[in-house]
C-alpha positions as CSV (number, residue, x, y, z in Angstrom):
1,X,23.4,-0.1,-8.2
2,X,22.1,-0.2,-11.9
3,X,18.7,-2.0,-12.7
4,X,21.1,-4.0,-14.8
5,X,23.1,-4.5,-11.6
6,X,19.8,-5.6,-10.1
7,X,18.5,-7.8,-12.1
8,X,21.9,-9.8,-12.6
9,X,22.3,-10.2,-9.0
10,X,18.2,-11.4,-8.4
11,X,18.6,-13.8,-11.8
12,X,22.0,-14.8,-10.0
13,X,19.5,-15.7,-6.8
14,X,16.9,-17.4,-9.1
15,X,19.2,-19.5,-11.0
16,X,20.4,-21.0,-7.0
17,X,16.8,-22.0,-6.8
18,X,15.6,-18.6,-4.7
19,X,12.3,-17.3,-5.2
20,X,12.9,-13.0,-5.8
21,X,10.2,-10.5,-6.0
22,X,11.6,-7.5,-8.3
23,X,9.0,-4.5,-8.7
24,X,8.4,-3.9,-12.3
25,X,8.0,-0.9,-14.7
26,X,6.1,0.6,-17.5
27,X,2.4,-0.3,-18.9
28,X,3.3,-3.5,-21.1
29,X,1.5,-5.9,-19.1
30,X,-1.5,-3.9,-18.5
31,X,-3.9,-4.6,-17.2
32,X,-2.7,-7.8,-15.4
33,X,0.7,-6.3,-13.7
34,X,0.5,-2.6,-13.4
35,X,4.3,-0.8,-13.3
36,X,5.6,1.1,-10.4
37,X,2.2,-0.2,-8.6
38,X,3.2,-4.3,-8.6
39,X,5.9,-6.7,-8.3
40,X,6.8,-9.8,-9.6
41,X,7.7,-13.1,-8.0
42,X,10.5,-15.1,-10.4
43,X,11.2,-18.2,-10.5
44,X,14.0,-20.8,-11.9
45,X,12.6,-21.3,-16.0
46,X,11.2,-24.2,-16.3
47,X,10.8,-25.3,-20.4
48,X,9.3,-22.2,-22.5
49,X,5.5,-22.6,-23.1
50,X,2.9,-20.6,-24.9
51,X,1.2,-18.5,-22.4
52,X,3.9,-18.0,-19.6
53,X,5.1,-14.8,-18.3
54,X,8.5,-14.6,-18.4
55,X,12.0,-12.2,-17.6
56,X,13.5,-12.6,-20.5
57,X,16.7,-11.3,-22.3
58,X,16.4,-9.6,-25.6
59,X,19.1,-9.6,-28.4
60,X,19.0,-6.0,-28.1
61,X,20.3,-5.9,-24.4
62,X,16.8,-5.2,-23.0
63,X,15.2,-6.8,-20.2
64,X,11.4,-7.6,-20.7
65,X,8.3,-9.2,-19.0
66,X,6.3,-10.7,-21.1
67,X,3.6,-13.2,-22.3
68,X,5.4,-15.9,-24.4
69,X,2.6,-15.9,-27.3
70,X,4.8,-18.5,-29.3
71,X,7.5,-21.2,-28.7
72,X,8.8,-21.9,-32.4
73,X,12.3,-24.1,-33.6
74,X,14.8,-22.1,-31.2
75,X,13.3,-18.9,-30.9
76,X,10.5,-17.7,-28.5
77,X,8.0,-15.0,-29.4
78,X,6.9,-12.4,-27.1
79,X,4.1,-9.9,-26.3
80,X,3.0,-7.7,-23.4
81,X,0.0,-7.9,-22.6
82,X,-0.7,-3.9,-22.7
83,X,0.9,-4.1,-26.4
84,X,-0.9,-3.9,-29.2
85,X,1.4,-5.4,-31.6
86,X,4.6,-5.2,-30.7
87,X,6.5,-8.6,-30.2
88,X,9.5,-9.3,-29.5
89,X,11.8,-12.2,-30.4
90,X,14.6,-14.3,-28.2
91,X,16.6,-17.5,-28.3
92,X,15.5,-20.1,-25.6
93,X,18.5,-19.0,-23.6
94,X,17.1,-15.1,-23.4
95,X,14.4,-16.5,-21.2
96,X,16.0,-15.7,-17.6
97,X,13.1,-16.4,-15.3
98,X,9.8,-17.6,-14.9
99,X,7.1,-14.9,-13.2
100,X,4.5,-17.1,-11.2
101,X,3.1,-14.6,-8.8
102,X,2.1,-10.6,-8.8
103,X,3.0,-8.9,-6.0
104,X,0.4,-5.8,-5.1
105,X,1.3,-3.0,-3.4
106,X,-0.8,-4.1,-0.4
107,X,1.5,-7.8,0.1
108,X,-1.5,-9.7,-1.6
109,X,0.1,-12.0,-4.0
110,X,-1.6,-13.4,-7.3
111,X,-0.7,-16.8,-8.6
112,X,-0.6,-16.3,-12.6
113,X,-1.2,-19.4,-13.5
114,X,-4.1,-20.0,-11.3
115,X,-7.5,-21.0,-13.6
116,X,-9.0,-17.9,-13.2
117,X,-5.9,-16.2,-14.2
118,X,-5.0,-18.3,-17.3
119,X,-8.6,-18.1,-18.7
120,X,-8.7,-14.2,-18.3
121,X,-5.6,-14.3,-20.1
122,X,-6.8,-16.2,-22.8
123,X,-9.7,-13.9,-23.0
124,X,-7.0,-10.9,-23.2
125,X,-5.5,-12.6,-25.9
126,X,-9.1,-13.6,-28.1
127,X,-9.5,-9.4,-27.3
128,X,-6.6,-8.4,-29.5
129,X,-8.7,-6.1,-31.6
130,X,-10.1,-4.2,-29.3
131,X,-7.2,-4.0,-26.8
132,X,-6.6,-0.6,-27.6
133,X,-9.7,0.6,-26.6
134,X,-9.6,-1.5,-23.5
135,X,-6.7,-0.7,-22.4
136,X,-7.6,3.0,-22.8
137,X,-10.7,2.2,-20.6
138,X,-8.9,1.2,-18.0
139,X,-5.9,3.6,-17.5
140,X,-8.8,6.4,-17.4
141,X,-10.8,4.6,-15.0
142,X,-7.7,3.4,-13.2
143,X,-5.9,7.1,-13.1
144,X,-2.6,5.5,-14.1
């Protein structure tokens, strides 16, 4: 099977109202969802907000998870958290799925919209400037 193949068939499972854990790639969302190390827990969307994580479908065919940093008239704007300013744009239908937990490697899950986990975010955000060297920090100390 494709990804593509994967992902139609797990979004075909979240839209019957299952819960589906899909492991996730690339650095994007660093440092709160490392790829090839964690997975994802998607959800049915519920209404786009500022500050969600979300599967969503991009005009250009691509699948993404990302932060929603902005819910404008019909269009969504997104940004990885491990970007540094890259965003990406999508209609209110390219949002496939909602991503409420993290999956580690060990089981453990992580509920993303926990307090702890929304104010770190915020703080994430507020750190724009100086993401880069954060991030740059942490894949050294991290090995990844």
């Amino acid at each position: 099977m494709t990804d593509s193949e994967i992902i139609q068939e797990a979004l075909r499972l979240v839209n019957e109202g299952y819960g589906v854990t899909m492991p996730v790639k690339g650095r994007s969302m660093l440092p709160f969802i490392v790829g090839g190390r964690d997975s994802v827990l998607l959800e049915r969307p519920t209404v786009p907000e500022k500050g969600q994580v979300v599967l969503a479908l991009l005009p250009d065919s691509r699948y993404v998870v990302h932060r929603i940093v902005n819910v404008g008239d019909g269009c969504i704007t997104l940004m990885g958290d491990g970007n540094l300013s890259c965003r990406e744009v999508c209609g209110f239908d390219g949002v496939k799925a909602l991503v409420t937990h993290i999956v580690h490697s060990d089981g453990s899950k992580c509920r993303l919209y926990s307090r702890r986990m929304v104010m770190a975010a915020q703080l994430w955000r507020w750190l724009l400037p100086l993401r880069r060297y954060l991030l740059y920090v942490y894949v050294k100390v991290n090995r990844l």
